[in-house]
N, C-alpha and C positions, 0 to 999 in steps of 0.2 A: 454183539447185541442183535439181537431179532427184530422183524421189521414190525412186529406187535410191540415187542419191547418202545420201536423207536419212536412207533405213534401214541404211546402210553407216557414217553418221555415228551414227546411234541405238545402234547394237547393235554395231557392230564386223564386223569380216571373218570372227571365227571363228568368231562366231556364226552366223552367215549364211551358215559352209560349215557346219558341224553341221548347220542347218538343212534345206539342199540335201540333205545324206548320209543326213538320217530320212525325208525326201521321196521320194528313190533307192530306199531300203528299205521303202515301202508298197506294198503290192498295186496293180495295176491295180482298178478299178470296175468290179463288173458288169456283163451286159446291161440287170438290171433299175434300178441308181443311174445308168446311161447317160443309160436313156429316160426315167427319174425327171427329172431334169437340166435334157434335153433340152425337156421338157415344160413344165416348169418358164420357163426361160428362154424360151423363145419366146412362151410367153403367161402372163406373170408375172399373179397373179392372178383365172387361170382367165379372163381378159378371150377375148373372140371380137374375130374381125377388122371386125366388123360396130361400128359406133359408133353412142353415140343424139346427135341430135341436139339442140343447145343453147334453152332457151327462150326465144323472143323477147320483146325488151323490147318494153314496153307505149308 
């Protein structure tokens, strides 16, 4: 079963059109919750692309 499947079995279909229609009816996101986001997601925990390297065993 699919996890659409299992929230279609959880909640039902009208739920999950109501749902859709309050989702329809939100604003779009700013520039600045955009770049928030964006930011966000591409370097979850402010991590840099640079890695430390692991300590060798003894």
């Amino acid at each position: 079963m699919t996890p659409r499947e299992q929230r279609a079995a959880l909640l039902g279909e009208d739920v999950i059109t109501q749902i859709h229609d309050r989702v329809a009816l939100a604003p779009a996101p700013g520039p600045d919750v955009t770049d928030d986001l964006r930011r966000i997601l591409t370097r979850p925990a402010s991590r840099t692309t640079a890695t430390v390297p692991a300590p060798r065993a003894a």
